[in-house]
C-alpha positions as CSV (number, residue, x, y, z in Angstrom):
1,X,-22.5,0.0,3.8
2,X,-21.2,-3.2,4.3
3,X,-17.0,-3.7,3.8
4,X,-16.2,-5.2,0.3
5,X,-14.2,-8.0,0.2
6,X,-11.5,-7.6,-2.9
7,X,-9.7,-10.6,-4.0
8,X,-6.5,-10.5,-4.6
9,X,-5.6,-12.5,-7.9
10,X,-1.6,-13.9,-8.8
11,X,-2.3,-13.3,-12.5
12,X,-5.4,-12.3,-15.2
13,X,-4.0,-15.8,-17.2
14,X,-7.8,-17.9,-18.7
15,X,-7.9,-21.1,-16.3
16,X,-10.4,-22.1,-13.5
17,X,-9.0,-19.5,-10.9
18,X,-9.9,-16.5,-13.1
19,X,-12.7,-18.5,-14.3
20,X,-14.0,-18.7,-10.9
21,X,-13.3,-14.9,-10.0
22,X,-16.0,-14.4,-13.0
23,X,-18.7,-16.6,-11.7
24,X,-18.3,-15.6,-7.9
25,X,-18.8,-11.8,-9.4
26,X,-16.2,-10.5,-7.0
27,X,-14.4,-7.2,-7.3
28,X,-10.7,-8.2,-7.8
29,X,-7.2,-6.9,-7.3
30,X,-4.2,-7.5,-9.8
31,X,-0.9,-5.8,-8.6
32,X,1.5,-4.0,-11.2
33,X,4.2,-7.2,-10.5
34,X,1.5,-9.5,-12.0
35,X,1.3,-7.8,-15.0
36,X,4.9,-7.0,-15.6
37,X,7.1,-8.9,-18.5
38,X,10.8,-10.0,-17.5
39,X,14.0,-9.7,-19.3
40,X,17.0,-12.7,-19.2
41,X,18.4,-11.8,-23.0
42,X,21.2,-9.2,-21.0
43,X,22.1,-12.2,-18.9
44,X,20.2,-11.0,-15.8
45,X,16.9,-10.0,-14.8
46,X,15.4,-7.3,-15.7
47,X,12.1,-5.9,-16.2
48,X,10.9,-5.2,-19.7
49,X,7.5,-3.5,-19.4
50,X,4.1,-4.7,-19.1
51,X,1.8,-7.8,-20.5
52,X,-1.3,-5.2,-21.1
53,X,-2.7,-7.6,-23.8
54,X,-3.8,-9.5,-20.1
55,X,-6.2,-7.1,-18.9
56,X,-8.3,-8.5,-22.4
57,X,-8.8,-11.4,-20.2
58,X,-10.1,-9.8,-17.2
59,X,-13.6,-8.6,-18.9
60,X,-16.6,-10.5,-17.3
61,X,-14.9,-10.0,-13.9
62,X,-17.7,-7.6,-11.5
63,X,-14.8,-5.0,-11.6
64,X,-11.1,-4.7,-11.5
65,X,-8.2,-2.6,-9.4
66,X,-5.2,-1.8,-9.7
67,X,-2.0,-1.9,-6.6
68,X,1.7,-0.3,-7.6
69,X,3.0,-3.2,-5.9
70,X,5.0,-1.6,-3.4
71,X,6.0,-4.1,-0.8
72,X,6.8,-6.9,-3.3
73,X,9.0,-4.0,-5.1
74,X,10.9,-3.3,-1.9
75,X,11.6,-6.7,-0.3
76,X,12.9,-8.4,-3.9
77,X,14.0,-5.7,-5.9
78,X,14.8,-3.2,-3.7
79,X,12.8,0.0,-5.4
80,X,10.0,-0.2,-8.0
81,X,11.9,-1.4,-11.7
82,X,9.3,0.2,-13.5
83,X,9.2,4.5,-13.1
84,X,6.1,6.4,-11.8
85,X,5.0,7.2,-15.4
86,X,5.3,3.8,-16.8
87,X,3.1,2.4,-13.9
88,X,0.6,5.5,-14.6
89,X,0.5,4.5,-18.5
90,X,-0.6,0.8,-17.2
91,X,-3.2,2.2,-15.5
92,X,-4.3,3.5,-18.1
93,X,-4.6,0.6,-20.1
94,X,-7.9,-0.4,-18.7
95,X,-11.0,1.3,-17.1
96,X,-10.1,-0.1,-13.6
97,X,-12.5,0.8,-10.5
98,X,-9.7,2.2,-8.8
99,X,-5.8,2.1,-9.3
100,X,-3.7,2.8,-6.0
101,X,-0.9,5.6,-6.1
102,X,2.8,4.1,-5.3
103,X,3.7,4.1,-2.0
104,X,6.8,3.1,-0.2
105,X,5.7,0.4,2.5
106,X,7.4,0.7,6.1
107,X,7.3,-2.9,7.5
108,X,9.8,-4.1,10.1
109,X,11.7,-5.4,7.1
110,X,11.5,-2.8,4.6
111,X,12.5,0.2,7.0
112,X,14.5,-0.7,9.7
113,X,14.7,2.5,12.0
114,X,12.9,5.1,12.2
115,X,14.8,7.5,10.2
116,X,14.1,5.1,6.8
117,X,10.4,4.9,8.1
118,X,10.4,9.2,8.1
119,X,11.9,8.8,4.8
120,X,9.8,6.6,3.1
121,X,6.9,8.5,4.2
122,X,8.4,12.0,2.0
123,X,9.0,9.3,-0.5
124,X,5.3,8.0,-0.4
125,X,3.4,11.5,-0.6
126,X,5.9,12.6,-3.5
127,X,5.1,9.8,-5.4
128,X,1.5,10.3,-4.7
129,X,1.9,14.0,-6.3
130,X,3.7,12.8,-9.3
131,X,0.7,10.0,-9.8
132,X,-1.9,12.6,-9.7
133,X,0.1,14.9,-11.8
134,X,0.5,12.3,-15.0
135,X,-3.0,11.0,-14.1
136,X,-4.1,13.9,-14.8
137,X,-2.0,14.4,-18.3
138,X,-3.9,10.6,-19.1
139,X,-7.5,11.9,-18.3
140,X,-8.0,9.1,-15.1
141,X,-7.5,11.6,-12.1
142,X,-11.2,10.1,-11.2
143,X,-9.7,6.5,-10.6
144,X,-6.4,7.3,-8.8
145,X,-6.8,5.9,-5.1
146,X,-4.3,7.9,-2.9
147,X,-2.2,5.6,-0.5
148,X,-1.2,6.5,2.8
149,X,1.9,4.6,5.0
150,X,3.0,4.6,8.2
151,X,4.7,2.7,11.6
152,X,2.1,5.0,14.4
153,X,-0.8,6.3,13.4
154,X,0.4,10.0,13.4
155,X,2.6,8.8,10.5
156,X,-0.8,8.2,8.7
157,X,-1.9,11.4,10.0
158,X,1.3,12.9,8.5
159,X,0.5,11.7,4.7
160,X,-2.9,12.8,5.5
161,X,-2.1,16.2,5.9
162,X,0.3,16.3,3.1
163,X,-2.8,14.8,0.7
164,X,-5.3,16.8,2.2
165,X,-6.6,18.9,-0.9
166,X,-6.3,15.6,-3.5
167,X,-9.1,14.0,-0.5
168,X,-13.1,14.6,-1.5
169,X,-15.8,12.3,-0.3
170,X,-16.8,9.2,-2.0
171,X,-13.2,8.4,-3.0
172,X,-11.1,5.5,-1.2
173,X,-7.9,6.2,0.6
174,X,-5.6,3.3,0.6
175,X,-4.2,2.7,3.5
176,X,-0.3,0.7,3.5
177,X,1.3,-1.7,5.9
178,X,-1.9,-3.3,7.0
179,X,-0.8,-7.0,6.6
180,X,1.5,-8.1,9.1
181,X,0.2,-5.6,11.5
182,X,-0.9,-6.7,15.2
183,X,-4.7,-6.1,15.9
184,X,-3.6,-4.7,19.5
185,X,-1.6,-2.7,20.6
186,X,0.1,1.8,20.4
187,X,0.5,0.6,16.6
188,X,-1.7,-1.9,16.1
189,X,-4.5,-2.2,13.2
190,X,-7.5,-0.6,15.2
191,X,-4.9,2.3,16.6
192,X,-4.5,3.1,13.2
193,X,-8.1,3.4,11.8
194,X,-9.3,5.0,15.1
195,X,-7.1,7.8,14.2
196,X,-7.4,7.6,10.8
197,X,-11.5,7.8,11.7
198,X,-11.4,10.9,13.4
199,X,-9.1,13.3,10.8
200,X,-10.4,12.0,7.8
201,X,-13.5,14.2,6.4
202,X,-16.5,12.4,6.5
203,X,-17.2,10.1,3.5
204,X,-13.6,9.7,2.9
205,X,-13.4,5.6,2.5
206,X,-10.5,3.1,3.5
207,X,-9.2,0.3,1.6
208,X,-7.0,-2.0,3.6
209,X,-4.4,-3.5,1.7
210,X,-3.8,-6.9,3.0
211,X,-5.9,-7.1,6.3
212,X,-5.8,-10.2,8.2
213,X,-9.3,-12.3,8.1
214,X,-8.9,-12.4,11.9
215,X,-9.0,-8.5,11.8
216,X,-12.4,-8.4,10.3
217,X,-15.0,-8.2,13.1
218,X,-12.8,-5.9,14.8
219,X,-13.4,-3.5,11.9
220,X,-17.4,-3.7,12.2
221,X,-17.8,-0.8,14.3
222,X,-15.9,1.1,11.7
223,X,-18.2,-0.1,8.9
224,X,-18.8,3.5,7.8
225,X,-15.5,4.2,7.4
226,X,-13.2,1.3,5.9
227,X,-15.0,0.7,2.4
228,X,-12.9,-2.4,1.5
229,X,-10.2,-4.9,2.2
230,X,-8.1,-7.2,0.2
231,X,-6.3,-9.9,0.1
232,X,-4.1,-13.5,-1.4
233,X,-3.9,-14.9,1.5
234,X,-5.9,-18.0,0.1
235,X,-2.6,-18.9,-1.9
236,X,-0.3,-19.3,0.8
237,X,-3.4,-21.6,2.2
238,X,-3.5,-23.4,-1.1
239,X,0.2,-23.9,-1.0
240,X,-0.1,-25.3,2.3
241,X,-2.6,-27.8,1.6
242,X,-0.7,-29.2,-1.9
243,X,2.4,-29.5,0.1
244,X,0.5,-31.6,2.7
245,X,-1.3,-34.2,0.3
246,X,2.0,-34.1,-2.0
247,X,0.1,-32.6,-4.9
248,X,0.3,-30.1,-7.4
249,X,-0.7,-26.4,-7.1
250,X,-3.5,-26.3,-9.9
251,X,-5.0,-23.3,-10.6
252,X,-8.6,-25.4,-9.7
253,X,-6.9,-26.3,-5.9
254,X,-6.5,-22.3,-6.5
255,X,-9.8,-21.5,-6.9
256,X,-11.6,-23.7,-4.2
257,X,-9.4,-22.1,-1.5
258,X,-10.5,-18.8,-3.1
259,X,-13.8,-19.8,-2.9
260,X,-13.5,-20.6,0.8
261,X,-11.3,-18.3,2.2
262,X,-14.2,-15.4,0.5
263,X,-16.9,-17.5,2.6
264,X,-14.8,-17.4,5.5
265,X,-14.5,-13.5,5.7
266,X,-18.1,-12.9,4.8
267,X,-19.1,-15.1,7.9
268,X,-16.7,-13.0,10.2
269,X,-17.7,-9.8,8.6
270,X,-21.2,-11.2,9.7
271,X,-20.5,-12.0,12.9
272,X,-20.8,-10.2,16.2
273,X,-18.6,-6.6,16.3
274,X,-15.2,-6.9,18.5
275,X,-13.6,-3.6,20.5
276,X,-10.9,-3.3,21.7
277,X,-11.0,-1.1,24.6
278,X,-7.7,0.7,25.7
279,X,-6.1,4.2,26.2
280,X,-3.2,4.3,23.9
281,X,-0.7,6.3,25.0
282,X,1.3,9.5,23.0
283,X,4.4,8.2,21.4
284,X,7.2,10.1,23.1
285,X,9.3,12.5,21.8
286,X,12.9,11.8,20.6
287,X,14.5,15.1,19.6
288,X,18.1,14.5,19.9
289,X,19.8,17.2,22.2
290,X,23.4,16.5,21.0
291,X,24.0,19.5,18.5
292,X,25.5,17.6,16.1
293,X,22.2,15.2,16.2
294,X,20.0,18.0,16.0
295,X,21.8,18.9,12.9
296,X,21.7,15.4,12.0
297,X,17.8,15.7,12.4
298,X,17.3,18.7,10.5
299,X,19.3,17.7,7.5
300,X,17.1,15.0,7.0
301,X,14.1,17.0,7.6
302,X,14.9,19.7,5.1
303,X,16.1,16.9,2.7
304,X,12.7,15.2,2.6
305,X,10.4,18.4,2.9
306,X,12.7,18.5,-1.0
307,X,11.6,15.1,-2.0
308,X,8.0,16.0,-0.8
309,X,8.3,19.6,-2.9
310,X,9.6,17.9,-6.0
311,X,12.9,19.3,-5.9
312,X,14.8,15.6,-5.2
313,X,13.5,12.8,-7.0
314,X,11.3,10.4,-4.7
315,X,13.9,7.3,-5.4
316,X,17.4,9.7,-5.8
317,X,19.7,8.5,-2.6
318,X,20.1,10.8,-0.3
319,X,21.8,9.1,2.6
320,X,25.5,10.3,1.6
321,X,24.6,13.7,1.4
322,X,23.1,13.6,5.1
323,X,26.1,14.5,7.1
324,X,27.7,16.8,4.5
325,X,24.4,18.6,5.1
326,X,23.9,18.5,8.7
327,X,28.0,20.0,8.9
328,X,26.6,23.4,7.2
329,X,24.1,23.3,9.8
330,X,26.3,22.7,12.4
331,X,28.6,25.4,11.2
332,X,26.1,27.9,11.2
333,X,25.0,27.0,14.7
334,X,28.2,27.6,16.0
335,X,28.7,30.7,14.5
336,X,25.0,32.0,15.3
């Protein structure tokens, strides 16, 4: 099966972009942040639920997702506004082709070590639980697209394993922190689907939020297993280009780089396959031998297999309890 190209789209407003979506009969993507209504009446920002009657507008498109919107939640609010339940009632609020679980995203930027990456991954499979668990109460199990995150690709493997029994064939997994990835490379883009490609039971798809165009024919040989890619990269293109000729950016300017930049990954996806040979080597292990840092280690461990059993709430903070935590279990070392 070919790989589906999914445009990304800013907003589901009438005009010549969404206009042009419709006549190009391309599967698009609206994130949750694109649909959200904003508050100023407390004399700040603030989020104030979500411009549903918009979805009216998306009928005559070939089909329509749904992303949680995690990355744009993390770099400018710092944490999703919105709760789990009030994203799960939005996707409710129209028969969507598929609508991704949240997911806490671990680029360079969001999670700066690797203790916050660990985290974010408990925080990601707990919020994937608590998605399937209301989707369920709302009758759109069927739709919900489980997303997996991760820095190496055994952090992938980690959600994977937590997800396992919510994974059937013919569904998509999404997979998170795809777009400013490196092609090459231990962690790079291919890494992570070539591992992804041999745990994953067969006829388990991949969406890739974000991919690079460049990435494209290096995906080819994996044609079986990614089932779709997305992206709005054609509005940073646009943006570019109005800049330049000292223009406005109209939602028509919109639309023809939208139009282009969807020939332009057809063509690569196309073209001739790319591989990247290499032996990737095992990431090393960095178990702490420092007693106290062991018991730093296992504090956080037990601490997120909580947030993974539902016990801590995916977004409570947990960072101040860490060392009162890890001193009980350096107490009871000592004494053992």
């Amino acid at each position: 099966m070919p790989i589906d190209i999914i445009v990304g789209l800013p907003h589901l407003n009438e005009g010549a972009l969404l206009a042009r979506a419709r006549s190009l009969q391309q599967t698009a993507l609206i994130s949750a942040n694109g649909l959200s209504r904003w508050s100023t009446k407390r004399g700040w920002r603030e989020w104030a639920g979500w411009r549903t009657h918009q979805l009216q507008n998306a009928r005559g498109l070939s089909a329509l997702c749904l992303d949680s919107a995690g990355f744009v939640a993390a770099a400018r609010y710092g944490g999703f506004p919105w709760s789990i339940a009030d994203y799960v009632a939005l996707a409710s609020a129209y028969p969507f082709r598929w609508w991704a679980s949240a997911d806490y995203c671990v680029e360079s930027e969001i999670a700066r070590d690797r203790e916050e990456v660990i985290d974010r991954l408990s925080r990601t499979i707990r919020a994937n639980r608590d998605c399937r668990k209301l989707a369920e109460d709302y009758g759109i199990a069927d739709t919900l697209m489980p997303v997996i995150q991760g820095r190496r690709p055994d952090d992938y493997e980690r959600c994977v394993d937590a997800l396992w029994h919510s994974l059937r064939p013919g569904m998509p997994v999404g997979v998170g922190s795809m777009c400013r990835r490196e092609i090459h490379g231990p962690e790079g883009l291919i890494a992570v689907i070539d591992h992804l490609d041999q745990i994953l039971p067969s006829g388990v798809g991949l969406h890739l939020f974000g991919v690079k165009g460049t990435a494209l024919p290096f995906l080819l040989p994996y044609g079986r297993r990614v089932a779709s890619i997305d992206s709005q990269a054609y509005g940073i293109s646009a943006r570019r280009t109005a800049f330049r000729r000292g223009v406005p950016k109209t939602d028509m300017l919109v639309a023809d780089h939208m139009e282009g930049w969807i020939d332009a990954q057809r063509a690569r996806l196309a073209g001739r396959p790319l591989q990247l040979p290499q032996s990737l080597p095992p990431p090393t292990d960095c178990t702490p031998f420092d007693p106290w840092e062991q018991a730093i280690a296992q504090a956080r461990a037990e601490i997120r297999d909580l947030i993974e059993a539902g016990e801590l709430d995916h977004d409570e903070l947990t960072a101040p309890w860490i060392e009162q935590w890890a001193a009980d279990i350096y107490r009871d070392s000592l004494a053992g």
